[in-house]
C-alpha positions as CSV (number, residue, x, y, z in Angstrom):
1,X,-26.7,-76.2,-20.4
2,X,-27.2,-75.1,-16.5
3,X,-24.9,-72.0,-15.5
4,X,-21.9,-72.8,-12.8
5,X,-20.8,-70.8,-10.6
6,X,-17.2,-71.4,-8.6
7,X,-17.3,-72.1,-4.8
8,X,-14.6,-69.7,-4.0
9,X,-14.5,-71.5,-0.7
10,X,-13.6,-75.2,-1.7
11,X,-12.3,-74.6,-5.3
12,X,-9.0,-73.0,-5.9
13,X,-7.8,-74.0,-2.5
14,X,-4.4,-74.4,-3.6
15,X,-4.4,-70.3,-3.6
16,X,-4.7,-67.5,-1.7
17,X,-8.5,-66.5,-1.7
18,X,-8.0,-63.5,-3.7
19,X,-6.0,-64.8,-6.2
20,X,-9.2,-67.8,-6.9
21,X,-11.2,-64.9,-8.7
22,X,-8.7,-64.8,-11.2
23,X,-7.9,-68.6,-11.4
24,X,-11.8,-68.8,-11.6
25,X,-12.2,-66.6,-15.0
26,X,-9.1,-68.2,-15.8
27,X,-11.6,-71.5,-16.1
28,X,-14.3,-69.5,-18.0
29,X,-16.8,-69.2,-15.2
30,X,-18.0,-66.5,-15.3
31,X,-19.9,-66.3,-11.4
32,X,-18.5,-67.7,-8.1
33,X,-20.0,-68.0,-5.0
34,X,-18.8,-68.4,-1.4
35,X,-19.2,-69.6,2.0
36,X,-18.4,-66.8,4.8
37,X,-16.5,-63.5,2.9
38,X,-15.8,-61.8,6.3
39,X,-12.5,-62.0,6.7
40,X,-11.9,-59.4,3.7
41,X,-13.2,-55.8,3.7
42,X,-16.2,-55.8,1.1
43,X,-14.2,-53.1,-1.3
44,X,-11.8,-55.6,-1.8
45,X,-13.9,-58.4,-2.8
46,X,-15.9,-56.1,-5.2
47,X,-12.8,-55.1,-6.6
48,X,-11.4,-58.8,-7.6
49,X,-14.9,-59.3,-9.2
50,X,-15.1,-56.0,-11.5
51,X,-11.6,-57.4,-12.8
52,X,-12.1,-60.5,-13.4
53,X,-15.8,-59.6,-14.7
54,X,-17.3,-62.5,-12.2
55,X,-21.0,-62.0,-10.5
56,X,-21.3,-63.1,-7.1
57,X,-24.2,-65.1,-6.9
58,X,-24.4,-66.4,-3.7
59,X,-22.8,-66.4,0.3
60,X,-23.2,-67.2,3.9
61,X,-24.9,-64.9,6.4
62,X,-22.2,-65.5,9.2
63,X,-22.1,-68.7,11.3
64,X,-22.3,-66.9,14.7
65,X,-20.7,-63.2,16.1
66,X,-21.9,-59.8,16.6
67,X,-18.9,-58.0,15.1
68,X,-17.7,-58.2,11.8
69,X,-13.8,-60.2,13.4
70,X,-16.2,-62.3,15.8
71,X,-18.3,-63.5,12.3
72,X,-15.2,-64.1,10.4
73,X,-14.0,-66.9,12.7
74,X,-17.2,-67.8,13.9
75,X,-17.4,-71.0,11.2
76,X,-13.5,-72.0,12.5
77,X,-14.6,-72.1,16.4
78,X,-17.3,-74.6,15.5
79,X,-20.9,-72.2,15.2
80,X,-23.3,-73.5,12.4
81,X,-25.4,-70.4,12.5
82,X,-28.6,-68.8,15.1
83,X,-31.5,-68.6,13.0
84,X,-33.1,-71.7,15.1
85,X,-31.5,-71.1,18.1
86,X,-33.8,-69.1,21.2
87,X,-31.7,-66.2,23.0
88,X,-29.6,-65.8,19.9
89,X,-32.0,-63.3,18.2
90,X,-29.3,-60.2,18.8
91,X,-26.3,-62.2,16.9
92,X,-28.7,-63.1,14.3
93,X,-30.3,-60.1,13.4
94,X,-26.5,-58.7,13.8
95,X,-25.1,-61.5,11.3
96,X,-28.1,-60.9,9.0
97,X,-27.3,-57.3,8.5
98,X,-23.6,-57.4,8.3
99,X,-24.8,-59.8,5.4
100,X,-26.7,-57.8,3.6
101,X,-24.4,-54.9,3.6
102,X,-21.8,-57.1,2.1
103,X,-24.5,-57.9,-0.5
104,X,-25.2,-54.2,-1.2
105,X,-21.2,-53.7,-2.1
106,X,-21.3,-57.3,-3.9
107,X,-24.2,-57.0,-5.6
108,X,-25.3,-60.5,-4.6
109,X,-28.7,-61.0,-4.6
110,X,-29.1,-63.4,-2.3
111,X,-27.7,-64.7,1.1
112,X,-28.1,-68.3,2.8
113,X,-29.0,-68.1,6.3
114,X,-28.0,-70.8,8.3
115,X,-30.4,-72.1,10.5
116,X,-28.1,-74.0,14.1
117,X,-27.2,-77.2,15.8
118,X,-29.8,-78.4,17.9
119,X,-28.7,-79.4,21.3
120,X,-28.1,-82.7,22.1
121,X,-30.9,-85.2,23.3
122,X,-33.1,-82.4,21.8
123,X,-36.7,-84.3,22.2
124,X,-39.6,-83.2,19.6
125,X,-40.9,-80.8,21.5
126,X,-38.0,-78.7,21.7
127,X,-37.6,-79.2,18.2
128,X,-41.0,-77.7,17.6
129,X,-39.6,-74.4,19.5
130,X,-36.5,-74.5,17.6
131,X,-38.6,-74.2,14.3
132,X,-40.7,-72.0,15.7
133,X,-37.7,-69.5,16.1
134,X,-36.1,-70.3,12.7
135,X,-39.7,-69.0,11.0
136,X,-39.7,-66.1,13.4
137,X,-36.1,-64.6,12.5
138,X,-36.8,-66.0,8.9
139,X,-39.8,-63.6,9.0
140,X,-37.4,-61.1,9.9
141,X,-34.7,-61.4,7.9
142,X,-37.1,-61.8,4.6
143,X,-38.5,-58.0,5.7
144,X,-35.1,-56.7,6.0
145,X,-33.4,-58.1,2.7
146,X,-36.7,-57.6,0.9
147,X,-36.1,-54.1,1.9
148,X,-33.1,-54.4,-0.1
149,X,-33.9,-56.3,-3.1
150,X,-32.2,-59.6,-1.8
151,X,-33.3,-62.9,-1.4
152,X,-32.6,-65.2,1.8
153,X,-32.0,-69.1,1.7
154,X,-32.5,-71.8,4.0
155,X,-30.6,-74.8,2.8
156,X,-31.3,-78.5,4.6
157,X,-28.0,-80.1,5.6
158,X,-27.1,-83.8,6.0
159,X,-26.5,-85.2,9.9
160,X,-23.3,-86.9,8.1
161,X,-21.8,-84.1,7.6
162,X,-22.9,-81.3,10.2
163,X,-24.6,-83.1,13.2
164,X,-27.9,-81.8,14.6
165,X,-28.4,-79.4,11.8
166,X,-31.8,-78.1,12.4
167,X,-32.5,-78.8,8.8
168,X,-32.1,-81.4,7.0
169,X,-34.7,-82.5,4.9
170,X,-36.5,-80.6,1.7
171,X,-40.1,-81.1,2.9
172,X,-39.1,-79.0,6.2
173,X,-38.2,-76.4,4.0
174,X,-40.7,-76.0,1.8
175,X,-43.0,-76.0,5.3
176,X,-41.0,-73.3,6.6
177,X,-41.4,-70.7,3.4
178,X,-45.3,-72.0,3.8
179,X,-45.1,-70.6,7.8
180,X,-43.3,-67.4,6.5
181,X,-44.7,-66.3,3.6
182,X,-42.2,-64.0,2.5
183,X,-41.7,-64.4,-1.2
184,X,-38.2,-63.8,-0.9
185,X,-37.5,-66.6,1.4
186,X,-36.4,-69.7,-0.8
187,X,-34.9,-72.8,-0.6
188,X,-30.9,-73.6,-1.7
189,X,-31.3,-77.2,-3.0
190,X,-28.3,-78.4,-2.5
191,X,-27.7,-82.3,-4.2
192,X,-25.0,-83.8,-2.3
193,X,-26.9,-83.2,0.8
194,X,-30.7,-84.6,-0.7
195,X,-29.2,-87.4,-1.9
196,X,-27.2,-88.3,1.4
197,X,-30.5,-87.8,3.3
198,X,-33.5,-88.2,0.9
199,X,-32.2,-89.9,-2.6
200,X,-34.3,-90.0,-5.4
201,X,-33.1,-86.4,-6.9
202,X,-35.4,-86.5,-10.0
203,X,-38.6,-86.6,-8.0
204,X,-37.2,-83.9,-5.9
205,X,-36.3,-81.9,-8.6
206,X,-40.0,-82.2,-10.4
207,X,-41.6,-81.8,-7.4
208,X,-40.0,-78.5,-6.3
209,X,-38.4,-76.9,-9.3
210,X,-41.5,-76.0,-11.0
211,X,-42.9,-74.1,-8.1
212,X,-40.4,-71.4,-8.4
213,X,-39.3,-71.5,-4.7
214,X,-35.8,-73.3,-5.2
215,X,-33.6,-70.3,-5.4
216,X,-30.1,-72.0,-5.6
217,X,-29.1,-75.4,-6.4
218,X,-25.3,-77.0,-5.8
219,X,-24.0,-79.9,-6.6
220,X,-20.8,-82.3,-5.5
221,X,-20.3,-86.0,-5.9
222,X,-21.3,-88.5,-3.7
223,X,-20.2,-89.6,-1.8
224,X,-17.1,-88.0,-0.7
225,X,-17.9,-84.1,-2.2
226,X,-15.3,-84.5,-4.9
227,X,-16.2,-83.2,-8.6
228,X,-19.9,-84.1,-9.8
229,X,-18.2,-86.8,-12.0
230,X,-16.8,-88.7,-9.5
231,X,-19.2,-90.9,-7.1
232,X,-23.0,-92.8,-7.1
233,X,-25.0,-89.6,-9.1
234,X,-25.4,-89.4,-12.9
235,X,-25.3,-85.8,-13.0
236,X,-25.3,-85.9,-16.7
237,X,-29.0,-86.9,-16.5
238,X,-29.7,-84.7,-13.5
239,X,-28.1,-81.7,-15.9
240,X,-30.3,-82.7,-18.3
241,X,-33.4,-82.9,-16.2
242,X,-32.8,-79.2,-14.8
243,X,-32.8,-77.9,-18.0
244,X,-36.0,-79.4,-19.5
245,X,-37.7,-78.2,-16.5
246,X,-36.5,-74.7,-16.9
247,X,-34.9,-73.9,-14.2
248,X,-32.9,-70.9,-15.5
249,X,-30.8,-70.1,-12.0
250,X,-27.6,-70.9,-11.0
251,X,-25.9,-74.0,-9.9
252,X,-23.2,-73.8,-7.2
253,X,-20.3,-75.9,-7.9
254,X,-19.4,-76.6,-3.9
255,X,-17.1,-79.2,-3.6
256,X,-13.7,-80.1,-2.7
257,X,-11.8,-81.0,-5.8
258,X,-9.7,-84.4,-5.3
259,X,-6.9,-82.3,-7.0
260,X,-5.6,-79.7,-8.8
261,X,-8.9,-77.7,-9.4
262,X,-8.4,-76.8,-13.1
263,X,-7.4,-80.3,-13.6
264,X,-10.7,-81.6,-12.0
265,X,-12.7,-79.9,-14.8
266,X,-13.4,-82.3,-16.8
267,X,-16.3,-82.7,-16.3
268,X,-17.1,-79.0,-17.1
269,X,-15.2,-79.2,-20.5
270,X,-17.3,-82.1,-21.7
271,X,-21.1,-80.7,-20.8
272,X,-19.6,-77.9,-23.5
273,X,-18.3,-80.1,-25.8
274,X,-22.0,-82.1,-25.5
275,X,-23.4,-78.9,-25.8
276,X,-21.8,-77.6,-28.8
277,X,-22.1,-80.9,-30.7
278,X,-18.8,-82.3,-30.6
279,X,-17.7,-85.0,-27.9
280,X,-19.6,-88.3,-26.8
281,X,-23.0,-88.0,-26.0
282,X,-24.4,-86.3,-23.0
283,X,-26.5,-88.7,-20.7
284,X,-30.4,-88.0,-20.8
């Protein structure tokens, strides 16, 4: 059975944030994950996680800012990251850091970078630039957590969702840790978005979980990003399929529940009960 980990970000909403460690052990997960953490001091976050016994496996380099109050509103006003973006080199590599030293305290080992919205009418040329910069400040950023011990993601994005995400496709993503290089740099494969974009998620995941360069994966339903059991995926199968491929990292539960989060588990409860014997059948 694949390991979950609790978006802190989109589960629990019906709480404070730092009450949604508790409610997540509550659940019996036992990591969470998170989009942008800024808004808290570090210490504090640490703190909720050695009580609760979580592992923070995963967050957000910040959207956009060069101080820490700028970063933590910087996804509110709109800003979908720098790391694409030409003459915002300064408020990435400032993001970047502020990340990392969040991960030091957290002992997260790995951030997601994200990569910008190109501008509008952007023609293919200017596209070209724009991934020319993403590799560059990848480069960078891959040196600086590697310095650390971290690992930095780049995670394609549907248009649906976020509109002229630099990103959006796995193959882009995979040719972007080819340009790098840096064998820290991986890719957060992220379902709901591939199959919103791309589709056929078992190829996908044969093709690019066996090369060891997928270093996240998160799931939600399609397609309105409620729990995985509710939508167009079988994620039974797709559960199944991770595991006989080995993939032994974890999987980010990032989506919005359609209720009450602890309610909305259902779907958790039963891939124990299929894994423990009792219950219907799992899907394979």
């Amino acid at each position: 059975m694949p390991r979950f980990a609790a978006n802190l970000s989109l589960m629990y909403a019906e709480l404070p944030f730092l009450e949604r460690f508790a409610a997540a052990a509550r659940d019996g997960f036992t990591a969470v994950e998170c989009q942008f953490p800024y808004a808290f001091e570090a210490s504090a976050l640490a703190a909720q996680l050695a009580a609760h016994d979580l592992q923070l496996v995963l967050f957000n380099a910040p959207a956009g800012g060069t101080q820490r109050s700028a970063m933590a509103e910087a996804w509110a006003q709109g800003l979908r990251g720098t790391a694409a973006l030409p003459g915002h080199e300064a408020e990435f590599r400032a993001g970047v850091l502020q990340a990392l030293e969040y991960a030091e305290v957290l002992h997260c080992p790995r951030i997601h970078v994200m990569s910008g919205i190109a501008p509008p009418g952007c023609a293919e040329a200017e596209r070209a630039v724009l991934l020319q910069q993403l590799a560059s400040n990848l480069r960078w950023a891959a040196a600086q957590a590697a310095q650390c011990g971290r690992e930095v993601l780049i995670e394609p994005i549907n248009p649906r969702d976020m509109p002229g995400y630099v990103l959006n496709r796995q193959a882009q993503a995979h040719a972007l840790l080819d340009a790098v290089q840096a064998p820290n740099l991986k890719v957060q494969m992220d379902l709901y978005h591939c199959q919103i974009v791309e589709g056929d998620l078992s190829t996908k995941l044969r093709q690019y979980l066996p090369t060891g360069r997928v270093g996240h994966i998160q799931i939600a339903g399609v397609p309105e990003r409620h729990e995985p059991d509710l939508g167009e995926l079988n994620y039974p199968y797709l559960f199944a399929l991770i595991d006989a491929l080995g993939w032994d990292g974890w999987i980010g539960c990032e989506y919005r529940p359609a209720g009450d989060t602890s309610q909305g588990l259902g779907w958790l409860r039963r891939m124990g009960e299929c894994q423990h014997g009792s219950g219907p059948p799992c899907a394979t």
